[in-house]
ZAMARGU-4260 file (C-alpha; in steps of 0.2 Angstrom, whole numbers, plus 5000, padded with zeros to 4 digits):
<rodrens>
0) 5623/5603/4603 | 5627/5617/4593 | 5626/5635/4601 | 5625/5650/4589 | 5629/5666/4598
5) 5618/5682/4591 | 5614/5697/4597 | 5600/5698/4582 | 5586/5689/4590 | 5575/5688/4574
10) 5592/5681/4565 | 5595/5671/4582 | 5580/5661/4581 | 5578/5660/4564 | 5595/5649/4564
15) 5593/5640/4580 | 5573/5634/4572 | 5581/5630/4555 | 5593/5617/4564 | 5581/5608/4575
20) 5570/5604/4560 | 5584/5598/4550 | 5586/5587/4564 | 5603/5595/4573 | 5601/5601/4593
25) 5604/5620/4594 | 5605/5635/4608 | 5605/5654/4604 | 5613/5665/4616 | 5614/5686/4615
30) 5629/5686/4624 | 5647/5679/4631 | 5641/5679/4647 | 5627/5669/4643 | 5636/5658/4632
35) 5650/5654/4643 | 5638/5649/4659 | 5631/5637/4646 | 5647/5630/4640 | 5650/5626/4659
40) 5635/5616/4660 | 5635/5608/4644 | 5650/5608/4631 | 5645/5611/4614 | 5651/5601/4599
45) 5650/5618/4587 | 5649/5634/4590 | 5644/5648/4577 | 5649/5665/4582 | 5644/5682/4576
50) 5658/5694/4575 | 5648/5711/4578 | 5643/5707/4598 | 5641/5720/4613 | 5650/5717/4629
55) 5663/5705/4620 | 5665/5703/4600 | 5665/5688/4593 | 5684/5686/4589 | 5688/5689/4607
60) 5676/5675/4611 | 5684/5664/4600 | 5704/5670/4606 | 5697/5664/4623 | 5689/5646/4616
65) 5706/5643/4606 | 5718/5647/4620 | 5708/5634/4632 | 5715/5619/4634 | 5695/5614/4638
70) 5688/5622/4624 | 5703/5623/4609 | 5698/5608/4599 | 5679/5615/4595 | 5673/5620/4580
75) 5671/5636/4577 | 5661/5644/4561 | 5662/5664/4563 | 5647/5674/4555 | 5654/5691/4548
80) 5647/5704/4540 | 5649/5708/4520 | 5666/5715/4517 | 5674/5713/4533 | 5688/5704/4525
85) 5701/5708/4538 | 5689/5702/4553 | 5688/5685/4543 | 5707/5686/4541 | 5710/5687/4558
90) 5696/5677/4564 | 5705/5662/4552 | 5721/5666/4560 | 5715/5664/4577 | 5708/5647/4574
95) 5691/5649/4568 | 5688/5633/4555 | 5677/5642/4544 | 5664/5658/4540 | 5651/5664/4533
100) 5646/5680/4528 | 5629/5689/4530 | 5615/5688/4525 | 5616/5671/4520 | 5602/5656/4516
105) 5598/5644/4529 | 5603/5631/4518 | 5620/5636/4516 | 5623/5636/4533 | 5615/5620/4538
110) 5628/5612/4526 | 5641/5618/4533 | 5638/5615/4547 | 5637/5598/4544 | 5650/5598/4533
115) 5659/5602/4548 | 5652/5589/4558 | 5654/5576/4545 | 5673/5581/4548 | 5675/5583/4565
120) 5666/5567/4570 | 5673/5555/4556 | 5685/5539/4559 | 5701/5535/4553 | 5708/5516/4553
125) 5725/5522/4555 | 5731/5525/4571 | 5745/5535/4570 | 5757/5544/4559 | 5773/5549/4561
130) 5787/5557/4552 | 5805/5559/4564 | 5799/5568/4579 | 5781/5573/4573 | 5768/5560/4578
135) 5748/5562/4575 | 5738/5551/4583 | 5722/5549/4574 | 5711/5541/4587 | 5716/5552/4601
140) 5717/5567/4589 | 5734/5573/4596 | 5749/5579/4588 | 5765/5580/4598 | 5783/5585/4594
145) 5797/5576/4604 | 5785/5570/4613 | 5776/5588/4619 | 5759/5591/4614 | 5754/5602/4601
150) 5737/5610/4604 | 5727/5611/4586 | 5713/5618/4579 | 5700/5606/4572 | 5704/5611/4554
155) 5724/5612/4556 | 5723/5593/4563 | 5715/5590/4546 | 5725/5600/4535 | 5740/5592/4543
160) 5733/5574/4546 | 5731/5576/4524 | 5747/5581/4519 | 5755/5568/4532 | 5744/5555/4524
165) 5749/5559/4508 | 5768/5561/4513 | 5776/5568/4497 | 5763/5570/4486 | 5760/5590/4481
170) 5742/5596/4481 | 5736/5615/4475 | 5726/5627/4487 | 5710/5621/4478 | 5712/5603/4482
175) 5714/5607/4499 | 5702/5617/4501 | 5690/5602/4492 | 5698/5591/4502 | 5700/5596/4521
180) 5686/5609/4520 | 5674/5597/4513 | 5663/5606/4502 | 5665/5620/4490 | 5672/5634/4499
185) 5673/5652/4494 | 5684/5659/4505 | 5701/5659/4492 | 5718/5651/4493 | 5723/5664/4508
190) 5712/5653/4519 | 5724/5638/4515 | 5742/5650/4515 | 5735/5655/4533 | 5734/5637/4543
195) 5749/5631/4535 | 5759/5646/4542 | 5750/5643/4558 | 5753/5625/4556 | 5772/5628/4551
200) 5773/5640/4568 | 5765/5629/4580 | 5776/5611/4575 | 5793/5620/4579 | 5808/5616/4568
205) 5796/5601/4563 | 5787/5614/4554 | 5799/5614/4539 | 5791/5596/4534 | 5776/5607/4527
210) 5784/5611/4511 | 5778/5626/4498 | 5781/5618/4479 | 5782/5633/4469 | 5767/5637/4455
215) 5758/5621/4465 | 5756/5622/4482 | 5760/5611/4497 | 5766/5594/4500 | 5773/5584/4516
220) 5792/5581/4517 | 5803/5570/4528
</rodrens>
């Protein structure tokens, strides 16, 4: 079930048709209030979140999803306005796994949208992956650092999950992005400079394993 947040109700409905006809299950809200009694009832597997919202914007909506134990590990595509640059900074640094910017073509976002699904719901035979005191166990989708768990974001598991899969191996922003945001994305190289830096924050002094190759970009260590 994906739930698209929208005080627009033209735009609202417009989006939440276009995804049951491509075949996806999808609820429009005006709201937070209205969203979060819905995400008591049912929990989404997406959310898409307009930024411009009254009563509560959208990046405080998603500051609350991603500090919730119950509610941190869902996707989250923010809808911004054009130009808004520093709302979809901020938005990235608070957890959001991708945006797009209005107006935008129904298609477009359709495939994101599975694009982000594809991601979020995909397999992996290895079980776990672990480099000294950083473990990452695929299955469970848990990352933990002498043992305490580390809360991620859907797309900083990936990010990280790759480079650890890839130990030693230095890949650019542009494969990355390819790569762990699955499909061509336009939002630039800061998108990837912003989830390592989270990444390296969040993992401690096991953070230093992320390592910056000059004139390339990143590669996993140990």
């Amino acid at each position: 079930m994906i739930y698209y947040v929208e005080d627009d109700k033209n735009i609202r409905d417009l989006v939440v048709d276009t995804l049951k006809q491509t075949g996806l299950a999808a609820r429009g809200f005006a709201y937070a209030e209205e969203f979060d009694r819905a995400c008591e009832e049912q929990m989404p597997t997406l959310v898409l979140l307009d930024i411009m919202l009254p009563h509560e914007d959208g990046l405080s909506i998603l500051k609350r999803l991603k500090t919730d134990l119950r509610t941190c590990g869902l996707p989250v595509i923010m809808v911004t306005a054009k130009g808004t640059e520093y709302d979809t900074v901020i938005g990235l640094d608070t957890g959001a796994d991708d945006y797009i910017t209005k107006p935008f073509g129904m298609m477009e976002l359709v495939a994101r949208v599975k694009a982000l699904l594809r991601r979020t719901t995909s397999q992996n035979a290895s079980d776990k992956l672990i480099a000294g005191e950083l473990t990452l166990d695929v299955k469970k989708r848990s990352v933990t650092v002498e043992g305490e768990k580390i809360v991620l974001t859907f797309r900083e598991f990936e990010l990280l999950r790759y480079l650890m899969e890839n130990q030693g191996i230095a890949f650019d922003r542009e494969r990355l992005l390819q790569t762990v945001w699955g499909y061509d994305y336009d939002g630039g190289s800061r998108t990837v400079d912003v989830h390592i830096q989270t990444l390296r924050q969040k993992l401690d002094h096991c953070g230093t394993l992320i390592e910056t190759v000059r004139g390339v970009g990143y590669r996993f260590g140990g």
